[in-house]
N, C-alpha and C positions, 0 to 999 in steps of 0.2 A: 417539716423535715425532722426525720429523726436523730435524737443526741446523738452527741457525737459521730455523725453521717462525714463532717470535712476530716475528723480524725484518723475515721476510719475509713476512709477514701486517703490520704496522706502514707499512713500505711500499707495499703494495695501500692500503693504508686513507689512506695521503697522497694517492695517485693519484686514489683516489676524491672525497678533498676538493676537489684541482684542479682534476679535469677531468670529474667525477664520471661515473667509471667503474665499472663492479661488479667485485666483490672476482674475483680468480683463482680456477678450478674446486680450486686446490690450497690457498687459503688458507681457502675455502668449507667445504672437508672437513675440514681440520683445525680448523676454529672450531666445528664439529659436534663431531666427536669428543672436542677437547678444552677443558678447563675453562679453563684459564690463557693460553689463544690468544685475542686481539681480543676481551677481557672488555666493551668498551665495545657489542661490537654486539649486545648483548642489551637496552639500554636507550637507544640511542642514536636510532634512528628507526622506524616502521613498516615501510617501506620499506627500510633497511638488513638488519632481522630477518627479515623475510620473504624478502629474497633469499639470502638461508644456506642454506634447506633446498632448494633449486636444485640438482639433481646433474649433473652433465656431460651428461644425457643426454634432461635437458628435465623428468624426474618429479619430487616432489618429497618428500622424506622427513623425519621428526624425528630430533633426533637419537639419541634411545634406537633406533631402528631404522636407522641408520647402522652400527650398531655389530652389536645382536641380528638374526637374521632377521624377515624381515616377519611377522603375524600367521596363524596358520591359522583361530583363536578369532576372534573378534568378539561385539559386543553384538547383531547378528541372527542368531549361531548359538544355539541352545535348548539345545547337548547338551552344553556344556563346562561345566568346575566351576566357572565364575563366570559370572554373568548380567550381569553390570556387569564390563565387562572393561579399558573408559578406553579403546578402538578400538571407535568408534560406527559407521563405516562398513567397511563390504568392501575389499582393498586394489583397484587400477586401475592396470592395467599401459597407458593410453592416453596418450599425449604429447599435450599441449594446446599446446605452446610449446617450441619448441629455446633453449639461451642466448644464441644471435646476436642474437636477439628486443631484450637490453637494448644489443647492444655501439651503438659510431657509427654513424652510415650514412655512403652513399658521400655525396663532394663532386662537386659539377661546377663545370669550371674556367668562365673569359668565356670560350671555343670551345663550350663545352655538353659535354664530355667526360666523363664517369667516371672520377674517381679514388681512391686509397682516402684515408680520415679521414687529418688530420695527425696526426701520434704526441701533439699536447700543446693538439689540437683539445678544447671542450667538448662532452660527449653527449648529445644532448639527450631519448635513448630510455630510458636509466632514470629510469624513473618508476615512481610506485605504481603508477599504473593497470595499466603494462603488467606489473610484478612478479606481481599479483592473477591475472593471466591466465596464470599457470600451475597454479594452484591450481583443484582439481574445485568447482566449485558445486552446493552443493545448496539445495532448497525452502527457505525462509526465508532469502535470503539470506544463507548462510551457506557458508562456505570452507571447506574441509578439503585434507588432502594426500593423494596416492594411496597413501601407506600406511596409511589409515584413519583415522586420527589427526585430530581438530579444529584447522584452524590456529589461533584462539582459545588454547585450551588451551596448546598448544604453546609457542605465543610468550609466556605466564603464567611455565609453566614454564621454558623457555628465558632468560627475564630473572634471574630468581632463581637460577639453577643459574650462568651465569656470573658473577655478581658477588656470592653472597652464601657464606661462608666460616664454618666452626665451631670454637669455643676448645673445650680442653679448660680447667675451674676448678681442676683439681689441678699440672697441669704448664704452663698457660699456652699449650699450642700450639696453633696455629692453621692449619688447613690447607682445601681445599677437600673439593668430593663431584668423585669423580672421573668414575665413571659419574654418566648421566645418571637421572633417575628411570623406573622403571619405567610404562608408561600406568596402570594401576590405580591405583598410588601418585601417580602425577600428577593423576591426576582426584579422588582424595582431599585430597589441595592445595591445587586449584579450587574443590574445594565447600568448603570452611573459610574462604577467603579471598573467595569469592562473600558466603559469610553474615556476613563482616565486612564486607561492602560496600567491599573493594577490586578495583578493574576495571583492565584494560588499560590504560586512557587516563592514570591514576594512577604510571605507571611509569616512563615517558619524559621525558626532560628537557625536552624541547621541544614548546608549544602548537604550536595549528597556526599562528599567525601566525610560527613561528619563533625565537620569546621562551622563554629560558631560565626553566622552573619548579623554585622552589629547593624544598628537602626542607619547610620551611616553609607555604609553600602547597600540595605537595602533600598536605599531612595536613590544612590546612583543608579542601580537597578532599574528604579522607576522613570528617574530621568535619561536613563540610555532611549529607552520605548523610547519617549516622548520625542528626544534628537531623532528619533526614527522613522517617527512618522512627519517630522518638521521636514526631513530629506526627502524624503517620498514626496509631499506635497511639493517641494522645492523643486524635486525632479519631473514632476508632473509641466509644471511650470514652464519649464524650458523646453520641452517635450512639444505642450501645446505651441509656443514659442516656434519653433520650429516642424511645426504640421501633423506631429505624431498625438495618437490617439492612447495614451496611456492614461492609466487608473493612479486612481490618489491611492498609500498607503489603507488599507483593511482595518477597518475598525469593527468587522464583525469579530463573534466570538471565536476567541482561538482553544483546541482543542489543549486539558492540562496532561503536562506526562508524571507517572505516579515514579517516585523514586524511593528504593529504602535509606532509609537516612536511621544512622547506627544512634541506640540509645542509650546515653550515658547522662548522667547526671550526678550531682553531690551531695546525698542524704536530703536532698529538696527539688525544686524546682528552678529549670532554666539555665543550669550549670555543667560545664562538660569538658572534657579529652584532655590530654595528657598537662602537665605542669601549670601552668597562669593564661587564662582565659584572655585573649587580645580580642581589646572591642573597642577601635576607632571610632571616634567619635560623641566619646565618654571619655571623661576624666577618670583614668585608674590612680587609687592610692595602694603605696608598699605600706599594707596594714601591718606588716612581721618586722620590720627592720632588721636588724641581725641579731638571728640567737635572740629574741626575747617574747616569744612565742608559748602558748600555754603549753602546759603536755597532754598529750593525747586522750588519756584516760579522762584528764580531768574538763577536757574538754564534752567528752563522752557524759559524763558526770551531770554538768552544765546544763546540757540539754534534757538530760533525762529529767534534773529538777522543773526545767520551765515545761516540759509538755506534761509531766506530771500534776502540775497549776492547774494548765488548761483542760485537766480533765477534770481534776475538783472541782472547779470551778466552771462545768460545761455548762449548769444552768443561771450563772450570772448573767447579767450584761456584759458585753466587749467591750461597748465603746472607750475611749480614750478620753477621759477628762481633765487630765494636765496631765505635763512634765515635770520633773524635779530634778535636781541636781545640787550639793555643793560646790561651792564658790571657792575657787585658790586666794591664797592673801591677795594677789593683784588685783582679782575682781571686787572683794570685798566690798573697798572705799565705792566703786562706780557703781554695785549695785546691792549697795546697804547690806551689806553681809555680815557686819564684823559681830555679828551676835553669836553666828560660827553654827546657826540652824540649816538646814535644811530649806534649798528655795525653790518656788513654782519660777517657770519658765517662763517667757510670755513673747510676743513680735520683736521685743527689743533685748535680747538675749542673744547675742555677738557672739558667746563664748566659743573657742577653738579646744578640741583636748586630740590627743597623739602623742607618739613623740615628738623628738625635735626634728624639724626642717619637714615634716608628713604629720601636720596637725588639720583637722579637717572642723568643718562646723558642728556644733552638739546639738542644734535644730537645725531642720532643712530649710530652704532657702525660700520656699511657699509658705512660711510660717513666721519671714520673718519681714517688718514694714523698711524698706529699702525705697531708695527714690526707682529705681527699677518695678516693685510690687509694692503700691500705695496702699492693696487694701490685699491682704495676707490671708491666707486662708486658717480659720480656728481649728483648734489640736483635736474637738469632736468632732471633725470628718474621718479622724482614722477610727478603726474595730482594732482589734487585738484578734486577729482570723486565727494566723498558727505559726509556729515555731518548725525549725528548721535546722537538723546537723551541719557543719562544718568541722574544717579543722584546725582554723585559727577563728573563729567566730562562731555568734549565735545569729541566726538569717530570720528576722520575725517579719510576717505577712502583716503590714496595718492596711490594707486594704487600695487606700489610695495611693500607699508608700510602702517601700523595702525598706527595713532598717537590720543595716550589718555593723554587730556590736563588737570588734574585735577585743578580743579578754586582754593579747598582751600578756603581761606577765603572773598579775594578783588579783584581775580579775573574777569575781564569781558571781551566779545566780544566785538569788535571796528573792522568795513569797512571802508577802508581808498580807495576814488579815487587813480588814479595815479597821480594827481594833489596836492593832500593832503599830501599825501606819500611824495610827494618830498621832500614838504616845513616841513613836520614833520624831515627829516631826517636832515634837519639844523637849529633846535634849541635843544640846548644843555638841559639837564633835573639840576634841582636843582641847578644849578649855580647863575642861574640870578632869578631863583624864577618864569619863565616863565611858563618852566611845571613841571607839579605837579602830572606825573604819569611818570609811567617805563613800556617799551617796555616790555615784558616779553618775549614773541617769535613772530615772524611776520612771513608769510607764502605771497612770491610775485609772484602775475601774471605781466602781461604785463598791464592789465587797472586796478587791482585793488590788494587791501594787505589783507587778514585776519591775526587781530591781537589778541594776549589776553594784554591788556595792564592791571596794576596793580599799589596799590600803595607801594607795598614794596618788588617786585618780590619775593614773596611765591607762588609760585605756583610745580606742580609735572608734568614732564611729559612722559611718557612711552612707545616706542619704539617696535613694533613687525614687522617681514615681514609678508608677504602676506601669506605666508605659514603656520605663524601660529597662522594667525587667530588675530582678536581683542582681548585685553586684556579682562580677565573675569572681570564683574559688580555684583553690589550688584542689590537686586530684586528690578524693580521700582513700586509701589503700583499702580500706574495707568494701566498699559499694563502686567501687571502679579499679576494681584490681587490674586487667588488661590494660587500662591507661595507666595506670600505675607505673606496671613494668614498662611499658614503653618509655615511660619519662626517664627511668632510671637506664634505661640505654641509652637514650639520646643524649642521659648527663654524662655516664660514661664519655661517650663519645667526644665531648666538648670539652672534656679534662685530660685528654691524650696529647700529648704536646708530640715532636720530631721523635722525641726520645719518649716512650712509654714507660720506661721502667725506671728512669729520672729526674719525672717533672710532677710525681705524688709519692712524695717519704716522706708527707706528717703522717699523725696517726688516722687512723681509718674512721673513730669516732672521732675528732673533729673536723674531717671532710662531710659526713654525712650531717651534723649538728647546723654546719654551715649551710649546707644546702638546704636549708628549711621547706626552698618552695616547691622541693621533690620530697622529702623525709618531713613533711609537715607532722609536729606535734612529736616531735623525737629529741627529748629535752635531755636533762641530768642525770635523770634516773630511768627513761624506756631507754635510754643508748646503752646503759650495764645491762638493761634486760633482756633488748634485740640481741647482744653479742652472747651472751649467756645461753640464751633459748637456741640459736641458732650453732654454738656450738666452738664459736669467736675467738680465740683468745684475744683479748683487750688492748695489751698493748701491740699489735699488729700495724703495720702499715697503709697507707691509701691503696698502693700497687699491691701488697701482699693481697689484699681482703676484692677489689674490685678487677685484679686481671684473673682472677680464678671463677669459673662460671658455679663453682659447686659454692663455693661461699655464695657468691650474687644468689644463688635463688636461695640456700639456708636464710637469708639475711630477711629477703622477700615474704618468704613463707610466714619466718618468725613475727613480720609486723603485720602480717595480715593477720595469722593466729592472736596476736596481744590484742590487734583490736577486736575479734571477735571473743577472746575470752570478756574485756569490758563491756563489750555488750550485753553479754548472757549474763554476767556475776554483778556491775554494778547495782543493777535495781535491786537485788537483796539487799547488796552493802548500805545501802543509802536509806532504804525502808525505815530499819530500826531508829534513825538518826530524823526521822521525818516528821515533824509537829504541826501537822492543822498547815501546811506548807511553810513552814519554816524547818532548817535545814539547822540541827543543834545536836549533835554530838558530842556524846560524854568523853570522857579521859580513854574508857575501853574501847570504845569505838574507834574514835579517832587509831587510834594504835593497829589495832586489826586491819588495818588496812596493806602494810608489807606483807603481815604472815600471812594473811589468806590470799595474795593477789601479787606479789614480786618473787622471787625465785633468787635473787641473790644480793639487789640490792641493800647495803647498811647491814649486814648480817655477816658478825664476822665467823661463824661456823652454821653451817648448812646440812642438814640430813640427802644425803646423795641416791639415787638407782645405784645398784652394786655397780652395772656396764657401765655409768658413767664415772663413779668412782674409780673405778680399772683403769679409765682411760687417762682420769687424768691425774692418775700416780704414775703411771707409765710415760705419760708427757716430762713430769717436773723428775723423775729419773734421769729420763735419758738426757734431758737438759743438764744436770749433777752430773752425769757421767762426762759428756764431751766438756764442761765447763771445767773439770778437775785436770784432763788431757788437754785443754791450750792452756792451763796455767802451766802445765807439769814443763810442755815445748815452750810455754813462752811464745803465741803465735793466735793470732785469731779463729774462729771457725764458725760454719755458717750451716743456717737451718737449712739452707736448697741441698744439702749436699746428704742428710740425715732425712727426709720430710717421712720414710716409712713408720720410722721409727719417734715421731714428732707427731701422730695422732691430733685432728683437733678432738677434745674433748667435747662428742655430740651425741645426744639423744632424742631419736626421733621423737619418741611421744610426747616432746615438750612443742612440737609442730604437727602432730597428725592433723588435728582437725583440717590444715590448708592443704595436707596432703590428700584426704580424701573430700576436699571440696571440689565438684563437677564442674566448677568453672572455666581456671584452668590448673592445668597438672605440667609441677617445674620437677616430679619425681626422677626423670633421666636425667637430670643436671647434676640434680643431688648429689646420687651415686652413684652415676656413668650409665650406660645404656647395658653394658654387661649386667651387673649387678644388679641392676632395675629393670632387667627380663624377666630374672631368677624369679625376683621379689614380688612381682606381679603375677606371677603364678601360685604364692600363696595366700594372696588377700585380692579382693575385687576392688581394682582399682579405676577410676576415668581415663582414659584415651587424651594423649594432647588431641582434641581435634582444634582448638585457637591456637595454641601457644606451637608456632616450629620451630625446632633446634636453632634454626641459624637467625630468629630473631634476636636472640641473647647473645650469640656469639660474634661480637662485632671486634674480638682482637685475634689476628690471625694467631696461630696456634693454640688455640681454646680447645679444640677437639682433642686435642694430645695432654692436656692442663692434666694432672693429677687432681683427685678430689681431697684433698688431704685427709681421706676417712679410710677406719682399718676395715676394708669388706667384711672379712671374716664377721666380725663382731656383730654385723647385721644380716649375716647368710640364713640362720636359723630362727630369730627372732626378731621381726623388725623394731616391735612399739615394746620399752617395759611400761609393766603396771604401777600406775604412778600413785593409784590408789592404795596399795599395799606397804605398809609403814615398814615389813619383817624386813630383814636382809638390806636394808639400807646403811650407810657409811659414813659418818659424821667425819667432815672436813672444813680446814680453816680456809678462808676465801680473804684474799689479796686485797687491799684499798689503794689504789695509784694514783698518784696526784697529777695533772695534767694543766696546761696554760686555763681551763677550764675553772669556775668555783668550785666545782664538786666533783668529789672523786670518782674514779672507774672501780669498779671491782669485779674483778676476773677469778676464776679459779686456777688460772696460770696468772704469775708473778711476772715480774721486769725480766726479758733475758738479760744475762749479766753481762758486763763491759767487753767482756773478751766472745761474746757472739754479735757478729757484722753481717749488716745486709750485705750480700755479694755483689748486685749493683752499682752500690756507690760507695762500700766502704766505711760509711760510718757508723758509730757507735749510738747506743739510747742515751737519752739527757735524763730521762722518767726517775722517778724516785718514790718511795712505798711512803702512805702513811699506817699511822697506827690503828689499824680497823677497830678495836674497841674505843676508842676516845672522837672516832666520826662514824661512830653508826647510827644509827637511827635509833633503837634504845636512848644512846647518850644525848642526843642531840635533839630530840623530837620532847620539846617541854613547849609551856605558852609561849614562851618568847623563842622558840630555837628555831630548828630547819622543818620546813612546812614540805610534807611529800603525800602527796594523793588530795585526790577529791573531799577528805573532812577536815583541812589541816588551814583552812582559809582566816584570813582575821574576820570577814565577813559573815562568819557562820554564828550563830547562837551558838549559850550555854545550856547543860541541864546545872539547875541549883535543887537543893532543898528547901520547901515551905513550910517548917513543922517535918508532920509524917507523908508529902506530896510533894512528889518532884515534877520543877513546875521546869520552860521552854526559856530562859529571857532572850531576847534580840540579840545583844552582847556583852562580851567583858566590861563590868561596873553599870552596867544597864540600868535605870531606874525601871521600878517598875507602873507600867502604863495605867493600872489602875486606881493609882494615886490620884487625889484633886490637886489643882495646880497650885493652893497655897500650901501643897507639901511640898512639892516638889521644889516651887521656889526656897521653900524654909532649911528645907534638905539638902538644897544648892547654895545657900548661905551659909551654913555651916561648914559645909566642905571645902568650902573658899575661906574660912577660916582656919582650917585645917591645913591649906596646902599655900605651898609659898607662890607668891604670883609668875607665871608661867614668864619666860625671858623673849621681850617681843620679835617676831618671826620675821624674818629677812628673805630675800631669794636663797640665801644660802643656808639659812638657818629652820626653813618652814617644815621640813621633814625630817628636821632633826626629834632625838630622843628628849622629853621632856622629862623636868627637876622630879623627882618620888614624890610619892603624899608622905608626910612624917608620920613614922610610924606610932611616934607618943604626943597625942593631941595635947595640948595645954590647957584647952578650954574645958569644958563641964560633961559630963557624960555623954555616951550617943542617945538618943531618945527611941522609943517604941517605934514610931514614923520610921528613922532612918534603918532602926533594925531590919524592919520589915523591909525598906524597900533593897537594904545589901542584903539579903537574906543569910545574914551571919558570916559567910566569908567571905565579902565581896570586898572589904576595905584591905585582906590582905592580899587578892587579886586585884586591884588600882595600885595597890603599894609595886608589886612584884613586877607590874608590867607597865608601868609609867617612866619603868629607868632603861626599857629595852626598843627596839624597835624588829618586827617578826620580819624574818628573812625569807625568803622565796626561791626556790632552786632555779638557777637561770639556764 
């Protein structure tokens, strides 16, 4: 198999989610031929299975005859040694269908022109229907492939050979079938699993309405038949009983019926539709709890580091040869921890981490000796296959197991060489003030570690075999945007009390904060961003921002845009910061991350588009104006009453890309169906054909809702050029402080006391802080406020070595290429240097720990320790031994 063949198969199959494209001729054949390649697409759709046996050249074959030659035998030849040979028909060398059949069609621009699909257009030609029609039909409506072979059958077998895996009871190992079955032996299969009355439809995770069927109801499934024919015979029974000549229930073969089943998925496998995945019959854990959820980007981040591993790392070994984890003080004493290293896992490793009341096991339950599982299975039965997007998690394939790593709040990714590894595994955490993170769980190969390290081991992580599948995810807005917005009506919907316009007057950012499990990954600082991009002003209400349909899709667009702009910018950002896979970020780096990739957060003056600058001096105007007039009257006054003249300040080109993505188009929402006639008539735009009007509009009077946008200002130019520095507008941007940790920042301010919602009459409580003294400048040092993917306590430093600036692991990090009577000499000394650490409590274990004295009393540092701080490492222990790094909640 060639490198990276499952990576780049994993890929095809994201493509597919987005833009639903069919898999590559090259990803096609190797899912054929091999066991361990796109395991999910043997049970994942009709339609996805069916397109596999698809060959470059339009026929279509199984995979046992991918591999062996085609048949010369068949079941209507008379003269070979078997009569029953599991190749019912003749092969057919006739092409019914080329693969162009599924790709895009062409577009035609407003001239009427042909031109080819957009690269990240949706397709709207694979479908089942047209999949079916490559397949030979014969009499009874029934399908086969031109190598003889029954597509029924095929796809029986084909489900079961990728996903289903054999232990050995004596040695515990677990491995796959690597060929495929042979047809006789497949049709052997079929018939045992016919007369248990398991069928096709039984297999696939998803009905046809698109609803995820959990292993649970697929066996009531199973057991309905079975009540089925128990009746039948029963009725047989009494039948005879009574002189009648009736038949037992039909154990012949039943004919399957093909359904499209809609494919949606979550940056991986086996995941789907709108909000939190329900699958009775599985224990679901609330991995998010409230608000304490990573951010999106940094999620983004996360993954891009571990599949970045897995690529360096593609001609390693996989397998898994331990676990690792640090010990909380409570474990310690039970399992000899108190040395404060780094420990391997093993059968009797109990340990729980979560939050509180939603703490789950940190090995799985097959791993550990239980009077229940007397003989546990070893940690190298798992591989390290492939990694997996999410939005509150990392979803890693170990082959026998799903493991979903939820970050939480301080979680991060860290590649550790075997070289790194070693020398991490002997320096003790918080003792000496060396390191300044926690092991959370480590996963070791032979050359390298995937770790989550953290700094207060909070993190969740959850446990499935292979069997059943990846834990279910919430909907990611970027690769399931149509579930997306459905979610976010249905939440609408369920937030509408008797009275709509008085049962949401918080603010709008922390309804949406709250809702995590529809606005996943929408933390401290994407909620200043979303309302920024989109056009927001900040301190806005629930009902101001969600009964207006022009805000709901601004709002939409903007988070599907943020996540594709982190798609497209992080792997540069992160490149520079990349050492041999570890993740070590200088001072500049680190920092670069607002100015090239946030728009307003922490930034108390901003370079503006002239249009957008117009708008919103024109906003905080007219607001000066009416607020000078109800002082003058002595009387309150209200935005509904002015909204012409109250502009939200928006600019499209900070949302084009969702605007001209094929997928779906919220452009008549935006800005009325008038206005989005005009518009469409001077840029080529997508057609809603998914998205219809009255899916969004679920509060009566929506269609009459004003957009709160000036037409005018977009009649003639829809996008400005955002690339062009000239004519741009430096303005100061608002810090608002909210029940929240961290502030909002708007380019509109707090309306003032004497402006009332008209609704209900009341006044804002909100109050400004001082944007210079919480920006990000101020506040983003070792120890302050941690914003973006480089800001982790888990991430490496760059130091100087001499004239070579070298990676270390972390803050006060010895260095690994020390012998260990340095290191112990070197840890000797610094224990005479620092006052003894104040022993740790439940209450006391994540607290800040005493400084290292800055004026040693003892004898010089010596050449050893110089080398191993590399010159300013005693005033980085000193600096950050008195702080503890905060995290944007």
């Amino acid at each position: 198999m060639p490198r990276n063949s499952i990576e780049d198969a994993q890929d095809d199959m994201q493509a597919f989610l987005n833009f639903n494209v069919p898999l590559s001729n090259n990803t096609r054949s190797w899912t054929r031929r091999g066991q361990p390649v796109l395991t999910i697409a043997g049970s994942y759709s009709l339609k996805l299975a069916a397109s596999i046996f698809i060959l470059a050249n339009g026929r279509t074959v199984c995979p046992f005859h991918c591999i062996h030659k085609e048949p010369k035998e068949t079941d209507v030849d008379t003269l070979g040694e078997s009569r029953v040979t599991g190749i019912p028909y003749p092969p057919s060398k006739t092409v019914l269908r080329k693969p162009s059949f599924l790709e895009r069609p062409m577009r035609t621009d407003s001239h009427g022109v042909q031109k080819p699909p957009k690269p990240n257009s949706y397709n709207p030609n694979f479908t089942l229907e047209r999949v079916l029609e490559f397949f030979v039909s014969e009499p009874g409506d029934v399908r086969r492939l031109h190598c003889g072979c029954s597509l029924n059958e095929v796809l029986v077998d084909f489900s079961f050979w990728k996903r289903t895996k054999i232990q050995s009871p004596s040695t515990a190992f677990i491995e796959g079938m690597d060929s495929p079955l042979r047809p006789r032996d497949r049709l052997y299969l079929i018939t045992v699993l016919d007369h248990l009355h398991l069928s096709l439809d039984q297999l696939y995770h998803y009905d046809i309405h698109g609803k995820r069927v959990s292993r649970e109801s697929r066996l009531m499934m199973w057991a309905s038949k079975i009540e089925d024919e128990i009746s039948g015979l029963q009725g047989d029974k009494d039948r005879r009983k009574q002189g009648g000549d009736g038949s037992g229930a039909s154990s012949s073969k039943r004919t399957l019926e093909y359904v499209e089943i809609p494919d949606v998925l979550v940056g991986g496998e086996g995941m789907s539709r709108k909000g939190m995945v329900s699958v009775p019959g599985i224990e679901e854990y609330d991995i998010g709890g409230e608000n304490n959820d990573k951010e999106y980007r940094e999620a983004q981040a996360s993954y891009h580091v571990a599949r970045e591993a897995l690529r360096q790392f593609s001609q390693s070994p996989r397998r898994i040869l331990g676990l690792w984890a640090d010990l909380t003080k409570a474990e310690e004493t039970t399992y000899n921890g108190e040395d404060g290293l780094v420990k391997p896992l093993n059968c009797n490793s109990m340990m729980l981490r979560g939050g509180s009341g939603r703490q789950t096991p940190l090995v799985a339950a097959e791993f550990l000796c239980t009077p229940e599982n007397l003989i546990p299975q070893k940690f190298t039965v798992m591989a390290l296959v492939s990694v997996f997007f999410s939005v509150r998690a990392l979803l890693i394939d170990l082959g026998t197991h799903w493991l979903e790593l939820a970050y939480l709040t301080h979680t991060s990714v860290q590649v550790y060489t075997r070289e790194r590894w070693d020398g991490l595994l002997r320096v003790p955490k918080s003792t000496l003030q060396i390191r300044k993170f926690h092991v959370g769980l480590a996963l070791e190969t032979r050359d390298f570690t995937l770790a989550f390290v953290s700094m207060d081991k909070l993190f969740q992580p959850v446990w499935r075999t292979n069997e059943e599948g990846p834990p279910p995810q919430i909907t990611d807005v970027y690769t399931q945007f149509w579930s997306f917005l459905e979610g976010v009506a249905d939440w609408i919907r369920s937030r509408i009390g008797k009275n709509e316009n008085t049962s949401r007057m918080g603010l709008a950012s922390t309804a949406i904060r709250e809702a995590n499990k529809i606005f996943g990954g929408v933390g401290g600082y994407t909620i200043t961003e979303l309302l920024a991009m989109a056009g927001i002003p900040a301190c806005l209400r629930e009902h101001d921002v969600f009964g207006n349909p022009s805000r709901v899709a601004r709002l939409c667009l903007a988070f599907w845009t943020y996540a594709h702009t982190g798609e497209k910018k992080l792997p540069a950002l992160i490149k520079p910061a990349w050492h041999d896979g570890l993740l070590a970020p200088d001072e500049e780096q680190r920092k670069s991350y607002p100015g090239s990739m946030l728009l307003l957060f922490g930034k108390p003056l901003v370079a503006l588009p002239a249009r957008l600058a117009h708008l919103v001096l024109e906003h905080r105007a007219a607001v000066e104006k009416y607020t000078q007039l109800a002082l003058t009257c002595n009387e309150l006054w209200y935005r509904e009453d002015h909204q012409t003249e109250l502009p939200d300040p928006f600019e499209p080109a900070y949302i084009r890309p969702a605007l001209e993505f094929s997928g779906v188009q919220l452009g008549h929402l935006v800005f009325g169906n008038q206005l989005w006639a005009s518009l469409e008539q001077q840029a080529w735009f997508v057609s809603s054909f998914i998205l219809n009007v009255q899916d969004l509009i679920i509060i009566e009077g929506w269609l009459v809702t004003p957009t709160c946008l000036k037409a005018a200002e977009y009649s003639e130019n829809l996008f400005s050029d955002l690339t062009v520095r000239q004519g741009r507008k430096y303005l100061d941007v608002y810090a608002i402080e909210t029940p929240k940790p961290v502030e909002l920042w708007s380019l509109i301010g707090i309306y003032p006391a004497c402006c009332a919602d008209r609704f209900d009459r009341s006044r804002y409580t909100l109050t400004l802080a001082d944007p210079e003294s919480v920006s990000f400048a101020a506040q983003s040092t070792e120890n302050g406020v941690a914003v973006g993917p480089l800001e982790y306590s888990g991430n490496g430093r760059m130091f100087v070595h001499g004239r070579v600036r070298k990676a270390k692991i972390g803050r006060g990090y010895l260095d690994p290429t020390l012998t260990d009577s340095n290191v112990e000499r070197i840890a000797r000394e610094l224990r005479a240097h620092c006052p003894p650490p104040p022993p740790l409590t439940s209450t006391t274990e994540n607290q800040p720990q005493p400084a290292v004295a800055k004026k040693p009393k003892r004898t010089r540092i010596s050449a050893d320790k110089l080398m191993a701080l590399s010159g300013q490492e005693n005033t980085a222990i000193q600096e950050e031994s008195g702080g503890k790094r905060r995290r944007i909640q």
